[in-house]
C-alpha positions as CSV (number, residue, x, y, z in Angstrom):
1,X,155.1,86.5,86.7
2,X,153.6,88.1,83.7
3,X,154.4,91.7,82.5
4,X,152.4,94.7,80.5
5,X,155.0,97.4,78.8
6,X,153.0,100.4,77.7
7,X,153.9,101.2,74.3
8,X,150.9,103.6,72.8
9,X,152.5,107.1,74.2
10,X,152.5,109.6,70.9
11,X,155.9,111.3,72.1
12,X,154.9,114.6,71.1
13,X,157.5,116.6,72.8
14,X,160.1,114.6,70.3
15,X,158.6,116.6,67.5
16,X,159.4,115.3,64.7
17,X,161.2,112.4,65.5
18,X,158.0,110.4,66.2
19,X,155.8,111.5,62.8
20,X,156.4,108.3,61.4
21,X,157.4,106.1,64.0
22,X,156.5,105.4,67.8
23,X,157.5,106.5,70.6
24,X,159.1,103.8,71.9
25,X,161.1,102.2,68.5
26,X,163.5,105.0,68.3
27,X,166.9,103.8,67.5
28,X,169.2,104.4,71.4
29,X,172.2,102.3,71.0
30,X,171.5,100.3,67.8
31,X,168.1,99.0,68.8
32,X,164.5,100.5,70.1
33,X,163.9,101.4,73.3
34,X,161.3,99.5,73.7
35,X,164.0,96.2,73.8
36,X,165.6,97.2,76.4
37,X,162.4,96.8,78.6
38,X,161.8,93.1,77.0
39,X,165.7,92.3,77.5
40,X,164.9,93.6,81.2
41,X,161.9,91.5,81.9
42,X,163.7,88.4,80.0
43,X,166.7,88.8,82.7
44,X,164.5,88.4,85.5
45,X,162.5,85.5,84.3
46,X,159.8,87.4,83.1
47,X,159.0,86.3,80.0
48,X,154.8,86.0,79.3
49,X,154.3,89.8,78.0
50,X,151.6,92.1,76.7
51,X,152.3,95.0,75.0
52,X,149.8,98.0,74.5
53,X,149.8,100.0,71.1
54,X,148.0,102.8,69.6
55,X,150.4,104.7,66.9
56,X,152.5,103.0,63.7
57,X,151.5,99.7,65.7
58,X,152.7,97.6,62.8
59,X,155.9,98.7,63.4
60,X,156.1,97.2,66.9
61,X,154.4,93.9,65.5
62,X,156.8,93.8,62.7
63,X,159.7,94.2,64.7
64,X,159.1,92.0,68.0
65,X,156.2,89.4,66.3
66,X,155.4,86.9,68.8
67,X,158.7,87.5,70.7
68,X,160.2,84.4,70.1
69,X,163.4,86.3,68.5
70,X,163.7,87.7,71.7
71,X,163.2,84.3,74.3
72,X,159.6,85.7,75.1
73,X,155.8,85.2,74.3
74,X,154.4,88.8,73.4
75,X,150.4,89.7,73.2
76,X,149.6,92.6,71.8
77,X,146.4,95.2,71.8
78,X,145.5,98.0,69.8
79,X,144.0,101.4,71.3
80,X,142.3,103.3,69.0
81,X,141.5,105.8,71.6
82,X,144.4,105.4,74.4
83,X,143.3,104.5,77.4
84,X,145.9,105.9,79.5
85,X,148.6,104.0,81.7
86,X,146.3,101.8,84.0
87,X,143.1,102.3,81.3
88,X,145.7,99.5,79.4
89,X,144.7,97.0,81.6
90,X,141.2,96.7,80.6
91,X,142.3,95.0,77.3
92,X,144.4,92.4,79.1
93,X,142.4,91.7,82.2
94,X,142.3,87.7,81.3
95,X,146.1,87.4,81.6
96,X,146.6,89.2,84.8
97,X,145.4,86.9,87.6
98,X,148.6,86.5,89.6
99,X,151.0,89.0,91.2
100,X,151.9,91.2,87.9
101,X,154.5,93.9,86.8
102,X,154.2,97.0,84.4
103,X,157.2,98.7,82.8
104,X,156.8,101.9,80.6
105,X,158.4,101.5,77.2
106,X,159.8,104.7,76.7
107,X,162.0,104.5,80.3
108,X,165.6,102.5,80.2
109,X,166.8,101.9,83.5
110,X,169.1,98.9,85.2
111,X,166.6,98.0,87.5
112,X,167.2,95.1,90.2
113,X,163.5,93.7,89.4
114,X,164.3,90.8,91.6
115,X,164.7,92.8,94.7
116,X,161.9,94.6,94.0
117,X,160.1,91.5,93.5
118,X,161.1,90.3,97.1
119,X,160.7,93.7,98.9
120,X,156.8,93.5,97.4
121,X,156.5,90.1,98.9
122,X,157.8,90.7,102.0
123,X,155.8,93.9,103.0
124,X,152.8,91.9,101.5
125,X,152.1,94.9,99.1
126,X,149.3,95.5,97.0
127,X,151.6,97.8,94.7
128,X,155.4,98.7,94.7
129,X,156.7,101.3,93.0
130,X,159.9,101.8,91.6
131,X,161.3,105.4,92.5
132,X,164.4,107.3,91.6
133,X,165.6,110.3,92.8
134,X,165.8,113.6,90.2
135,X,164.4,116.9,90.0
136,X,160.6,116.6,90.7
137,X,159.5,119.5,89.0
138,X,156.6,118.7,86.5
139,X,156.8,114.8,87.3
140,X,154.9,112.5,89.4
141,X,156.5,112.3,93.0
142,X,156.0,110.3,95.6
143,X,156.8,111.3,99.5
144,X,157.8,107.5,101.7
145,X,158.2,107.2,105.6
146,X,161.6,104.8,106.6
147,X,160.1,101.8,105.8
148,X,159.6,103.2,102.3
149,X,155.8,102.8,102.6
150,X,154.0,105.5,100.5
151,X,152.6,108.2,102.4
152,X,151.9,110.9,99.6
153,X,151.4,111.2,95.6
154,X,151.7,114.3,94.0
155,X,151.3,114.7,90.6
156,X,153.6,117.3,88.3
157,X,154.4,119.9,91.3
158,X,155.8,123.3,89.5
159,X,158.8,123.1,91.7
160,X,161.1,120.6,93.5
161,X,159.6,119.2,96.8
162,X,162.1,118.0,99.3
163,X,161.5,114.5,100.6
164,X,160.4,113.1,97.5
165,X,161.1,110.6,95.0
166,X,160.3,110.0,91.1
167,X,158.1,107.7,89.5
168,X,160.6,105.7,87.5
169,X,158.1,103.4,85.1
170,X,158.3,100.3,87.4
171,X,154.9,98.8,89.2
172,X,154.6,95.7,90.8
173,X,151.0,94.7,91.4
174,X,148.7,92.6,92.9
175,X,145.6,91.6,90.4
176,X,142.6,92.7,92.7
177,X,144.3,96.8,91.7
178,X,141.8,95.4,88.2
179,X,138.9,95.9,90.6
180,X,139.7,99.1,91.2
181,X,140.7,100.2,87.1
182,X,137.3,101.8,85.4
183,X,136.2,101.1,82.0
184,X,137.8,104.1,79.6
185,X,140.8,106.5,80.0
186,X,142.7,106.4,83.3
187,X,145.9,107.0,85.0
188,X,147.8,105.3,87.6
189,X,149.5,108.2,88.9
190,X,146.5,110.6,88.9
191,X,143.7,108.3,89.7
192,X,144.3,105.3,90.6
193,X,147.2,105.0,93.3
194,X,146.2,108.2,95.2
195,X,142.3,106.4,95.2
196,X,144.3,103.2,96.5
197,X,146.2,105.0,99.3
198,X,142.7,106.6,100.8
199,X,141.2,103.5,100.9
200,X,144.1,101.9,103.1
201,X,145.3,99.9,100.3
202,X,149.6,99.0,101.4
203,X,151.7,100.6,98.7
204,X,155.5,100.5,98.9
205,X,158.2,102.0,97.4
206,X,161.3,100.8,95.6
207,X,164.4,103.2,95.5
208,X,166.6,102.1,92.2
209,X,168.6,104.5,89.8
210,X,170.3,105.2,86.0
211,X,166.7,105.6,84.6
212,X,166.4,107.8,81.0
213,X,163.1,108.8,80.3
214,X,163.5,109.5,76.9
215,X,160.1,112.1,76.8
216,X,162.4,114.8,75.8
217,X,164.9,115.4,72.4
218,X,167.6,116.4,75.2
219,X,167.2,113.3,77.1
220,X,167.3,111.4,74.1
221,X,170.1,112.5,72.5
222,X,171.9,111.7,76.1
223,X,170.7,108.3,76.0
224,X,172.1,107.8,72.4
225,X,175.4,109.3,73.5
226,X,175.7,107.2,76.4
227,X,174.8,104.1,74.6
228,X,177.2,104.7,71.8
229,X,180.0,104.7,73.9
230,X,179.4,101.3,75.2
C-alpha cells in the first residue's frame, strides 16, 4: 500500500513560528512532526510515499531526501498555488492505482493503521476514515450509525453536536475516489466525501485516539511537553 502525507498547510495560526519554516518541520520531541507520520506508515509496512509541498519546500527535501534514512522511498511535489487536501492528488494520480492511504503531516496520533486497514477491507469500503472523539466545535465531524458506516459530514459547526466524531487526519481509499477529485483547489471534507455519500458511495468510519493536531501554539506546546517527558 502506498501513502500521500500532506505537507503544504502554511500554519498561520502558529504565528510566527512558521515564518521561516513549514508547518509540519517544527521541532515536537527532538524531531519534525512530519516524522512521526513517515515512522507511522514505516510501522505498518507502508513504505512507497509521496509527500505534497508548497512553503520552505527545500527544507522538507533537505531533511527526508529520498527517504532512505528513514527505510522509505519518498516522491515529492511542489504546489505553487495549494490545491487543498484532495486537490493533492492530482499531482500524484500515476502512483495511486491500488487501495491507498492519506495522513495529514501536521496530526501525531498512535493509530492502529492495520485495523483500520482490515476494517476497510472487510466492509468493502470505498473510504474509511479515522475519527476521534473531542470537542467538535469549529472542526470537521462526522455523525456514524452502529456499524460505524458514515451517515453525516459536517463541516466546522459553531458548537458541539452530540453523536459525532472528529476527523483525525487518517483516509483510507480506494483509487476510483481520483475519478471523482477535479482539476484545481479542493477539499476532502467540504467537497468531496459529502459528494461521495450522496451518490451512495460506502464510507466507514474508524474510531482511534491520542491524536495532537498541532494547528494551534497551545496544542503545540502540549505536544512538546508531552514528548519531552518521554
Amino acid at each position: 500500500m502506498k501513502a500521500l502525507i500532506l505537507a503544504a498547510g502554511k500554519g498561520t495560526r502558529l504565528k510566527e513560528l512558521t515564518k521561516e519554516i513549514p508547518k509540519v518541520m517544527l521541532d515536537v520531541g527532538g524531531k519534525p512532526c512530519l516524522r512521526y507520520n513517515i515512522e507511522l506508515l514505516k510501522k505498518h509496512g507502508i513504505t512507497e510515499i509521496a509527500i505534497n509541498t508548497h512553503v520552505f519546500p527545500e527544507q522538507i527535501k533537505n531533511y527526508f531526501g529520498d527517504g532512505s534514512k528513514f527505510g522509505v522511498k519518498i516522491k515529492y511535489s511542489y504546489e505553487p498555488i495549494i490545491l487543498g487536501t484532495s486537490g493533492a492528488l492530482n499531482n500524484f494520480r500515476e502512483i495511486f492505482d491500488d487501495t491507498f492511504i492519506v495522513v495529514y503531516g501536521d496530526v501525531i496520533h498512535q493509530t492502529n493503521l492495520a485495523e483500520m486497514i482490515k476494517l476497510h477491507k472487510q466492509k468493502r469500503a470505498f473510504a474509511t476514515l479515522a475519527l476521534d472523539d473531542r470537542d467538535s466545535t469549529g472542526k470537521g465531524v462526522v455523525l456514524l450509525d452502529k456499524e460505524f458506516k458514515v451517515l453525516k459530514f459536517v463541516e466546522k459547526p459553531e458548537e458541539r453536536i452530540p453523536g459525532t466524531l472528529i476527523n483525525s487526519g487518517i483516509y483510507i481509499l480506494e483509487p476510483e475516489i481520483l475519478e471523482n477529485i477535479p482539476e484545481g483547489f479542493s477539499d476532502f471534507g467540504k467537497d468531496i466525501f459529502p459528494r461521495l455519500l450522496e451518490s451512495g458511495k460506502k464510507m466507514y468510519g474508524f474510531k482511534t485516539e491520542k491524536v495532537i493536531d498541532i494547528g494551534t501554539l497551545e496544542v503545540l506546546e502540549m505536544a512538546r511537553k508531552l514528548f519531552s517527558e518521554k
